[in-house]
N, CA, C and O atoms as a GROMACS GRO file, in nm:
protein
  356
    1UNK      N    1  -0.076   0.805   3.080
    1UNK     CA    2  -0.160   0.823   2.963
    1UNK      C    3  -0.107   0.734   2.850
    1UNK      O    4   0.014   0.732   2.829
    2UNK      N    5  -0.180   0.668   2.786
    2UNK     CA    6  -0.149   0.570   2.697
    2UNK      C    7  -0.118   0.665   2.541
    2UNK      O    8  -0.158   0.776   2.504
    3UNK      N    9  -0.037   0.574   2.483
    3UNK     CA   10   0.042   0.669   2.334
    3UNK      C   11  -0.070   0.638   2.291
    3UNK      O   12  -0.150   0.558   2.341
    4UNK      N   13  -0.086   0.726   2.157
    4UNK     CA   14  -0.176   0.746   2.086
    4UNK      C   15  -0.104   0.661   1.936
    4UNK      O   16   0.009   0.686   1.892
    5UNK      N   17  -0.194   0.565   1.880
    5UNK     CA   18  -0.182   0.479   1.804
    5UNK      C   19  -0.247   0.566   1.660
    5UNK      O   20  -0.359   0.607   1.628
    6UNK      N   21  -0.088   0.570   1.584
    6UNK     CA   22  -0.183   0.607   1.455
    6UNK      C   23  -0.263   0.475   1.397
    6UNK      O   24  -0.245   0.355   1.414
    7UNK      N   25  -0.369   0.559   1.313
    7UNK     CA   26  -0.460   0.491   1.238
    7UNK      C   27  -0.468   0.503   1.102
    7UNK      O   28  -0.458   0.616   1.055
    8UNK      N   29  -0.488   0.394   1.016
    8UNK     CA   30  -0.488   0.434   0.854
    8UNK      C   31  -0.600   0.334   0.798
    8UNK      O   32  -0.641   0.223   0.831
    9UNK      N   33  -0.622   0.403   0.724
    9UNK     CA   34  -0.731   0.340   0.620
    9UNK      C   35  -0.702   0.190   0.496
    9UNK      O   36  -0.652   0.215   0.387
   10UNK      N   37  -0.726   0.097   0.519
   10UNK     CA   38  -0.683   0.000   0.378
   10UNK      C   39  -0.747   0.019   0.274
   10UNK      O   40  -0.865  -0.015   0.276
   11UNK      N   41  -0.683   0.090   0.127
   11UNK     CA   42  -0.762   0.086   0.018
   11UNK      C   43  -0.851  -0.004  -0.060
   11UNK      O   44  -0.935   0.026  -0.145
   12UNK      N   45  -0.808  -0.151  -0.004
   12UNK     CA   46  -0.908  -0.296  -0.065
   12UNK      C   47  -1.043  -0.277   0.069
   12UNK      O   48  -1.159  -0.237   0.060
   13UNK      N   49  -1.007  -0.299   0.124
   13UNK     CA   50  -1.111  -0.311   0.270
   13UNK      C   51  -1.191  -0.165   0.331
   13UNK      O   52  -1.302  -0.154   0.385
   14UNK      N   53  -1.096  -0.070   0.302
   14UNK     CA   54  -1.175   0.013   0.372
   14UNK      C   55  -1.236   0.057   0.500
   14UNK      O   56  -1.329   0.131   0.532
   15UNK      N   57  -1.101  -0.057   0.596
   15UNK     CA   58  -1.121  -0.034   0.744
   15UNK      C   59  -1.012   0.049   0.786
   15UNK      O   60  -0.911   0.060   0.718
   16UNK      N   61  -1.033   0.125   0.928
   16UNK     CA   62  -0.880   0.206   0.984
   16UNK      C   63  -0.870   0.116   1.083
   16UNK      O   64  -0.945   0.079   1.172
   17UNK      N   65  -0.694   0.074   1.026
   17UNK     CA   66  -0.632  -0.036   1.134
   17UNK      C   67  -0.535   0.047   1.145
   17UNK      O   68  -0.513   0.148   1.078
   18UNK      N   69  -0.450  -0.016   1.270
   18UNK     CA   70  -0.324   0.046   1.364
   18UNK      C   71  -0.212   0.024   1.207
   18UNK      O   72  -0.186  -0.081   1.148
   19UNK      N   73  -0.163   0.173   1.174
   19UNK     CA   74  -0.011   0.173   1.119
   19UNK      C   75   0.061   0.102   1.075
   19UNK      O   76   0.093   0.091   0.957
   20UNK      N   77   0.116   0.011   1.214
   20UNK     CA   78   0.157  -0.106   1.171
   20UNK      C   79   0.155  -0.248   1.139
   20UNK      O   80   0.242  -0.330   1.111
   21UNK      N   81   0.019  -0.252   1.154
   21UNK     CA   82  -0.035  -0.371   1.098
   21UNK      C   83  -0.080  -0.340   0.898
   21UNK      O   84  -0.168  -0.396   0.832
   22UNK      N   85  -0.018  -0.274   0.871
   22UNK     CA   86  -0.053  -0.273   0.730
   22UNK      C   87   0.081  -0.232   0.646
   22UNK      O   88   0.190  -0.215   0.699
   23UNK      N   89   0.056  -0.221   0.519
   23UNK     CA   90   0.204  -0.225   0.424
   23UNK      C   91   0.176  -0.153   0.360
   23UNK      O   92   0.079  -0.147   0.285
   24UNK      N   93   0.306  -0.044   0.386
   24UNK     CA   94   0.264   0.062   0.279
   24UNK      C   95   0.302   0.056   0.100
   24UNK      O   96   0.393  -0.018   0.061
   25UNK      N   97   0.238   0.125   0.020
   25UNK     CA   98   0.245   0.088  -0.115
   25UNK      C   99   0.294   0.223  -0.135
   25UNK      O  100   0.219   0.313  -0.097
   26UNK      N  101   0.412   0.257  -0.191
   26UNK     CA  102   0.470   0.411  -0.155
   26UNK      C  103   0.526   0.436  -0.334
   26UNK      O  104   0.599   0.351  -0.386
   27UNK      N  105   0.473   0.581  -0.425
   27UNK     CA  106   0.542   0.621  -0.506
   27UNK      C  107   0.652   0.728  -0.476
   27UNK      O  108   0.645   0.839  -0.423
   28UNK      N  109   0.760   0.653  -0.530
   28UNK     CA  110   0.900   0.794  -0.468
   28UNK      C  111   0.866   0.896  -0.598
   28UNK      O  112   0.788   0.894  -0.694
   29UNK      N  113   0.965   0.986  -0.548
   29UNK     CA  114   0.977   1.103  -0.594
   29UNK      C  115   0.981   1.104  -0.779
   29UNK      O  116   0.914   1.156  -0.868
   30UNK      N  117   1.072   1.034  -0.772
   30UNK     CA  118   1.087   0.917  -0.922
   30UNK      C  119   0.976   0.899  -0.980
   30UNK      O  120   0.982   0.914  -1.102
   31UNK      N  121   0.871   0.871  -0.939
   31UNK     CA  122   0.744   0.789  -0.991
   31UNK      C  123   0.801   0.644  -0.991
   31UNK      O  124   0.789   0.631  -1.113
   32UNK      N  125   0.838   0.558  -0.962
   32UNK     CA  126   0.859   0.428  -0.909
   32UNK      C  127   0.741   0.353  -0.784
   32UNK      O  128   0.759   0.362  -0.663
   33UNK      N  129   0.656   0.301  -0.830
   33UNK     CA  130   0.557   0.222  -0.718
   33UNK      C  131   0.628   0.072  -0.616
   33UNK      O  132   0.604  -0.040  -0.660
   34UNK      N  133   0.697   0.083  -0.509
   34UNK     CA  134   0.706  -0.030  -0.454
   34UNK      C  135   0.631  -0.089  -0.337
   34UNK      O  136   0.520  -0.035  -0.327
   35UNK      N  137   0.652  -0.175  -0.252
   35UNK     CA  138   0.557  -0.175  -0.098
   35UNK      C  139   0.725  -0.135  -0.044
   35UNK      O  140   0.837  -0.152  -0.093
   36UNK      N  141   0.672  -0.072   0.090
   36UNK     CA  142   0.748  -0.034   0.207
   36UNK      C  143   0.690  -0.059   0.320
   36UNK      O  144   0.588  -0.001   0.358
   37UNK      N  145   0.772  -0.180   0.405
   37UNK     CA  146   0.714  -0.317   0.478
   37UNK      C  147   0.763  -0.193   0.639
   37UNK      O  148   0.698  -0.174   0.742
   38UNK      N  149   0.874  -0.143   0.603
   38UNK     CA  150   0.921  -0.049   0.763
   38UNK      C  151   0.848   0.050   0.707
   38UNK      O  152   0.789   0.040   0.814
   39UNK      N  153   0.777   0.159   0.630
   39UNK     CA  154   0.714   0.267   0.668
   39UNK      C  155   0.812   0.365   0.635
   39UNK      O  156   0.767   0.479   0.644
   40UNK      N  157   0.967   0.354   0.589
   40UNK     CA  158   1.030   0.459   0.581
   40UNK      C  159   1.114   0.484   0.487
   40UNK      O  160   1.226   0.534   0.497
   41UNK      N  161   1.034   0.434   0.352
   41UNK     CA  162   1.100   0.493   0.219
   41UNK      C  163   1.055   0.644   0.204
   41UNK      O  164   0.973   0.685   0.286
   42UNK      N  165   1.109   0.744   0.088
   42UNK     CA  166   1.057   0.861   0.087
   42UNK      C  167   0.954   0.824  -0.016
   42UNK      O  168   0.943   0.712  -0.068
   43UNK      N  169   0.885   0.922  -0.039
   43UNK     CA  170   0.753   0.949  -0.096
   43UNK      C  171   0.566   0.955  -0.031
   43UNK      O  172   0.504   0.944   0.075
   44UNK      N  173   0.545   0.977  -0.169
   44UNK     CA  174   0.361   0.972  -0.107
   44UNK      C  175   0.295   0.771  -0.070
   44UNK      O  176   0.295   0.673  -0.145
   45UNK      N  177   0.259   0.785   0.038
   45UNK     CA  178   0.201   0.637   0.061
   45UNK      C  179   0.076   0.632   0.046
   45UNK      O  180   0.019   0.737   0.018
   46UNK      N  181  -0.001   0.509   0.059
   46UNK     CA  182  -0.123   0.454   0.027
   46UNK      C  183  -0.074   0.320   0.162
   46UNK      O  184   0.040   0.277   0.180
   47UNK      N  185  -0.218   0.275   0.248
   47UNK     CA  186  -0.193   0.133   0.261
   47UNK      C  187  -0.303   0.087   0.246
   47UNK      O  188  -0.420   0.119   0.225
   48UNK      N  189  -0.202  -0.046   0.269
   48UNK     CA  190  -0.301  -0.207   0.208
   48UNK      C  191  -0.302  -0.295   0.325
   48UNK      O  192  -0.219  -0.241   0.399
   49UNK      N  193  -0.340  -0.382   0.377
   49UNK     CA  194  -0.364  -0.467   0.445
   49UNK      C  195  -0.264  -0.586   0.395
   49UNK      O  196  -0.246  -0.596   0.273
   50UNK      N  197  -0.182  -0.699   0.505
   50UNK     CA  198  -0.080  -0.790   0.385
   50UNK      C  199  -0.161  -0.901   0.324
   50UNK      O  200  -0.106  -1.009   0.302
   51UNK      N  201  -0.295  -0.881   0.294
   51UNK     CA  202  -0.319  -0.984   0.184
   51UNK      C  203  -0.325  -0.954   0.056
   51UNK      O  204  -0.422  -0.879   0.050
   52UNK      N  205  -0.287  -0.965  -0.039
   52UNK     CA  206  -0.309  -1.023  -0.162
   52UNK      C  207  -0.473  -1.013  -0.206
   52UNK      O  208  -0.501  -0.954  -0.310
   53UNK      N  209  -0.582  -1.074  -0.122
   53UNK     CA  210  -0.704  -1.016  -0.188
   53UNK      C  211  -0.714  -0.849  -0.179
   53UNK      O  212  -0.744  -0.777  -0.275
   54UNK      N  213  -0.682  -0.800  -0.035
   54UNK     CA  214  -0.666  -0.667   0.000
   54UNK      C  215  -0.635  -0.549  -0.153
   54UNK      O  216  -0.697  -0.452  -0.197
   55UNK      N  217  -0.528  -0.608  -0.191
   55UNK     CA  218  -0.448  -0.550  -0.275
   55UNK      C  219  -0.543  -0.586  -0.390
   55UNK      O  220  -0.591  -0.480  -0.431
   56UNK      N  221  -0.597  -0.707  -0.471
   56UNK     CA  222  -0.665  -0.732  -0.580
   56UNK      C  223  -0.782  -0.649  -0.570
   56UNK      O  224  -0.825  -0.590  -0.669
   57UNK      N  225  -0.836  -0.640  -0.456
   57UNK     CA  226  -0.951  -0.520  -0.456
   57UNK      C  227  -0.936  -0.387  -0.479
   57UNK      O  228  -1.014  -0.323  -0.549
   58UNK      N  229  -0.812  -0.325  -0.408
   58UNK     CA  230  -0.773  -0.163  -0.410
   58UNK      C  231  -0.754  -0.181  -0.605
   58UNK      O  232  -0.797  -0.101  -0.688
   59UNK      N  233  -0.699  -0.273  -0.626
   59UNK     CA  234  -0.636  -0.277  -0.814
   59UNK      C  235  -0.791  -0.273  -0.864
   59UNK      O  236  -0.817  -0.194  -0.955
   60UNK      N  237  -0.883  -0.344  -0.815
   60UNK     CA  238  -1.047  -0.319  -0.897
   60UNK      C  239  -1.105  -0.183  -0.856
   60UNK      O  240  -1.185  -0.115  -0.921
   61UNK      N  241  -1.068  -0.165  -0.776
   61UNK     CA  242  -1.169  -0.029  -0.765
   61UNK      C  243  -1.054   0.098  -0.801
   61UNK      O  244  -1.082   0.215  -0.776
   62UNK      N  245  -0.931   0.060  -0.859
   62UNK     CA  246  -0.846   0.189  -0.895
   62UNK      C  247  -0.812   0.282  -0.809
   62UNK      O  248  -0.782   0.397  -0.838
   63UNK      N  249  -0.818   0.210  -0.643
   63UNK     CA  250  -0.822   0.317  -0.532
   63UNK      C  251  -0.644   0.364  -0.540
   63UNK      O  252  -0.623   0.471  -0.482
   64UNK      N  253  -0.554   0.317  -0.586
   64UNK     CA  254  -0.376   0.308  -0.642
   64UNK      C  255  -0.390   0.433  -0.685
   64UNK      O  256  -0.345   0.537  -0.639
   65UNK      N  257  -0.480   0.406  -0.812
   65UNK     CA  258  -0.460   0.509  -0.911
   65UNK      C  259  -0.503   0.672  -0.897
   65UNK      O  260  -0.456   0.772  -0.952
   66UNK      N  261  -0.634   0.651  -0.779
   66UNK     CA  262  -0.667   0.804  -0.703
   66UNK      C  263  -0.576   0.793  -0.613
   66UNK      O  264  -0.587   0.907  -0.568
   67UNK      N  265  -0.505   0.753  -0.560
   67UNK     CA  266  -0.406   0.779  -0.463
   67UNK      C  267  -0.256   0.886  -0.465
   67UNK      O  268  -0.190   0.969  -0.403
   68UNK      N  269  -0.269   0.793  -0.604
   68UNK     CA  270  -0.118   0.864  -0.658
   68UNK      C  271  -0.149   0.931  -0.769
   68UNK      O  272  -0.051   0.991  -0.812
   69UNK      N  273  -0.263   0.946  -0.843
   69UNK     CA  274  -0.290   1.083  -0.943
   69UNK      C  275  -0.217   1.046  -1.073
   69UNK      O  276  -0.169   1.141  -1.134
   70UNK      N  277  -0.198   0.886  -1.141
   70UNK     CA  278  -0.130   0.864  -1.195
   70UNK      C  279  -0.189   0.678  -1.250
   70UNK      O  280  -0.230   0.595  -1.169
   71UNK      N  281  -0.179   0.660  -1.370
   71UNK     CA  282  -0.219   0.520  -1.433
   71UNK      C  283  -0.077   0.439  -1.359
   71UNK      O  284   0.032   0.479  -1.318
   72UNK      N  285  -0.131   0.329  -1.366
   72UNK     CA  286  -0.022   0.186  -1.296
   72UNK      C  287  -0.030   0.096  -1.395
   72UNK      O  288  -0.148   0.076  -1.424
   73UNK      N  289   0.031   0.043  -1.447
   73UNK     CA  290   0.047  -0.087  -1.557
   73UNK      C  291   0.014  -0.184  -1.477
   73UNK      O  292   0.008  -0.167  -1.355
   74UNK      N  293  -0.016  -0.312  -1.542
   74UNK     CA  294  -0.125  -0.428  -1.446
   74UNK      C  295   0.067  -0.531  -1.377
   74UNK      O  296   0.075  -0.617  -1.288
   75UNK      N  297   0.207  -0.461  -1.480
   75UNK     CA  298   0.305  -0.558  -1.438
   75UNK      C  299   0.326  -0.475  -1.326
   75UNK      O  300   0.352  -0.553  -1.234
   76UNK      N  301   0.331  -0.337  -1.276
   76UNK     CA  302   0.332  -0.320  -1.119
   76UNK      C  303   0.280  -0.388  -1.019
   76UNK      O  304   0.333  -0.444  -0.923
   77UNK      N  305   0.116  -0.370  -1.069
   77UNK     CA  306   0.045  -0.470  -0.979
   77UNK      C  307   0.095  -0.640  -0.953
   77UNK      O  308   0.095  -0.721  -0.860
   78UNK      N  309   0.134  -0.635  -1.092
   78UNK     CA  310   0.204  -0.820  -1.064
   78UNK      C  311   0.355  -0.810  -0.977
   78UNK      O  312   0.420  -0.906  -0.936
   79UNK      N  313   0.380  -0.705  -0.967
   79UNK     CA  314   0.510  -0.711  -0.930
   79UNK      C  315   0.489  -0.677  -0.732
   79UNK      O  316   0.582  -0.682  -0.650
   80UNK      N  317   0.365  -0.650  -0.706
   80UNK     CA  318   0.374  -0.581  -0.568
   80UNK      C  319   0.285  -0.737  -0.514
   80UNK      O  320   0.279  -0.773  -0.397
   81UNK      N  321   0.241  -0.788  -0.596
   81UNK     CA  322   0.180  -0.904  -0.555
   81UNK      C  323   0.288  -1.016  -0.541
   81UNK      O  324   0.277  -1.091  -0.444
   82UNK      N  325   0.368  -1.030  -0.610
   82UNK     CA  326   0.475  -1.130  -0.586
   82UNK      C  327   0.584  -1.062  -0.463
   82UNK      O  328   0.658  -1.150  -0.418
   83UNK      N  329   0.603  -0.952  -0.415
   83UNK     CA  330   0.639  -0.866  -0.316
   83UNK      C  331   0.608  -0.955  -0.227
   83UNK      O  332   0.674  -1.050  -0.187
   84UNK      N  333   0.473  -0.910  -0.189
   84UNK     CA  334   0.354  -0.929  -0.054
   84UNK      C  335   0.373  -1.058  -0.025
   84UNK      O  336   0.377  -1.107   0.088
   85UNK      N  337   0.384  -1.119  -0.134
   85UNK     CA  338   0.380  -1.283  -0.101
   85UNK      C  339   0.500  -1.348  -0.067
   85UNK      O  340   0.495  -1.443   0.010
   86UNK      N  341   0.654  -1.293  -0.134
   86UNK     CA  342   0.789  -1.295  -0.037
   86UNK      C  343   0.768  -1.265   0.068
   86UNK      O  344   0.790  -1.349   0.156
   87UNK      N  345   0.713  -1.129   0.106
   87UNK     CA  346   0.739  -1.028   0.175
   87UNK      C  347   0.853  -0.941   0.277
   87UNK      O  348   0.874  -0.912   0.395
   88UNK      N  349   0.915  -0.921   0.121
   88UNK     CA  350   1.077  -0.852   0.156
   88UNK      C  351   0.986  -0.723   0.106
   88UNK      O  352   0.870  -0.714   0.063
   89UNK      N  353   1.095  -0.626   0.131
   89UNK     CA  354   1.093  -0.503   0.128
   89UNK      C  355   1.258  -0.397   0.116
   89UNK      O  356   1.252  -0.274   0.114
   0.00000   0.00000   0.00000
């Protein structure tokens, strides 16, 4: 019997892709917003797909901000975009 592949939703796109093909955007406990590229920082996650438009879309439609129940300053967003585009974690 074949494993069962989780599935998640991208907040820019709005498709369910496999787990690990996407990057999670995770607020810790702290309230601190970073991406988590392995999946295993603590806190509540959101994912994104690794592009950069992905992410400019979830930031227009404020899908971040219903996620985590909480306003984001636009230098987070600049800061998870220069992330994605290293893409360290």
């Amino acid at each position: 019997m074949p494993k069962k592949i989780p599935m998640r939703q991208c907040l820019g796109c709005r498709e369910m892709k496999p787990k690990r093909e996407l990057i999670r955007v995770v607020r810790s406990p702290e309230g601190e917003i970073s991406l988590d590229f392995r999946g295993k920082k603590p806190g509540r996650g959101a994912y994104v797909c690794p592009d950069p438009a992905c992410l400019a879309r979830a930031r227009k439609s404020r899908a971040l901000e219903r996620a985590f129940s909480l306003a984001i300053p636009a230098e987070v967003y600049e800061a998870l975009e220069a992330q994605m585009v290293r893409g360290d974690g």
